[in-house]
N, C-alpha and C positions, 0 to 999 in steps of 0.2 A: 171117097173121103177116108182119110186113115182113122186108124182106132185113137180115141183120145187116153191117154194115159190118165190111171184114174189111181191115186194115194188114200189110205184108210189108216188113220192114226187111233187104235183101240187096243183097250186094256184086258178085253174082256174074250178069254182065247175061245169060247163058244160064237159070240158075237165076231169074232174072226172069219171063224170057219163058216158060217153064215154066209158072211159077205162076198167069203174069195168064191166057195160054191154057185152063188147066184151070178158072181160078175165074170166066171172063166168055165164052165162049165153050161150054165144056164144059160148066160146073154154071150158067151165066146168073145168075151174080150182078153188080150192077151197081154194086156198093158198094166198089170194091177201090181202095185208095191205097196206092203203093209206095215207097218212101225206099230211093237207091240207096248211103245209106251213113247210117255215123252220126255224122257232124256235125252240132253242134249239135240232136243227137235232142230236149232237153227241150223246145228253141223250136217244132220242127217239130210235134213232138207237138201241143204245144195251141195251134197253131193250125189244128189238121184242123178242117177242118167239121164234122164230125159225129167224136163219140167210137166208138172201136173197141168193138167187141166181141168180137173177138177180134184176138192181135197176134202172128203168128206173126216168130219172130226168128233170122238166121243166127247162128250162135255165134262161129264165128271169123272176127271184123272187125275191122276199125281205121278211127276212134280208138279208140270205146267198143266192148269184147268184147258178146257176148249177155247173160252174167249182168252187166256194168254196168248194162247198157240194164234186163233183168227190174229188181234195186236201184233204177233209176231210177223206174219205171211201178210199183213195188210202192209209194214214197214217195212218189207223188201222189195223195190225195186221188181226185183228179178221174177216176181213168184204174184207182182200185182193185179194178173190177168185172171189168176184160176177163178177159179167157181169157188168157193164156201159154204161146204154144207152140217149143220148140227146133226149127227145122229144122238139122238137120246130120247130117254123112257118119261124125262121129266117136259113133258108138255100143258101144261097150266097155261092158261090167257097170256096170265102174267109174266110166265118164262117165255114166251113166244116171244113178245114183247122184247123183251131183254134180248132174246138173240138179234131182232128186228134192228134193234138200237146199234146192238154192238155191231152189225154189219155183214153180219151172215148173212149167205142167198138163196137158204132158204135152212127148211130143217123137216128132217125123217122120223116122225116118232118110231121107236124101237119096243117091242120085236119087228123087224122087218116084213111087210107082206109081198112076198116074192110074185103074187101075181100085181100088186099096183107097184112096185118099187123101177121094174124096168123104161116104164110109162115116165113116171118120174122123173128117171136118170133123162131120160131123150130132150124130156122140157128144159131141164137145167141146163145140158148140155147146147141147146139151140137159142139160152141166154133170157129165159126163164127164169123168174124167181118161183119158187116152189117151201109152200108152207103145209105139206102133209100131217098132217095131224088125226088121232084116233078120239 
């Protein structure tokens, strides 16, 4: 099986370096594109190389929040297959909920745990909905 290309839309350049660390060094995937905001997200989007497979997304950004961004990747055609996932710190009942609703396939509470997070990536990846929570 090939590597699934895997997109991280975040703001937060520690929380970058986290990610790209644990997905290309840690788990040796070599498929990782990272968008350090979300300007102009629809342009960037299609013009990646290769479509995601999965698109994990900060929630709280600026310009476009994470559910614009999901709204946005749910209304394209092109990009309707990936996976959708929340990373964020804000996991309350109530916010799980809301992502549940809005249609994400799962979500990561943040700071990342580098030993459950790989375990994770595998479930969502084989079509999985995954609601990690702390």
């Amino acid at each position: 099986m090939s590597q699934p290309t895997i997109l991280y839309v975040e703001d937060d350049a520690l929380s970058r370096m986290v990610m790209n660390a644990l997905l290309t060094r840690g788990m040796h995937y070599n498929n990782v594109i990272i968008f350090e905001d979300s300007a102009d997200f629809v342009e960037k989007l299609e013009t990646l190389p290769a479509k995601p497979d999965i698109i994990f997304l900060d929630i709280h950004m600026t310009p476009l929040d994470g559910f614009a961004m999901l709204r946005l990747i749910r209304d394209n055609a092109a990009f309707q297959t990936a996976k959708v996932v929340a990373l964020t710190a804000s996991v309350m009942n109530e916010e799980v909920k809301m992502l549940k609703d809005a249609g994400f396939d799962g979500v990561i509470s943040k700071p990342l745990d580098s030993d459950a997070f790989p375990k994770a990536l595998q479930r969502i990846l084989s079509g999985e909905q995954v609601w990690q929570v702390k």
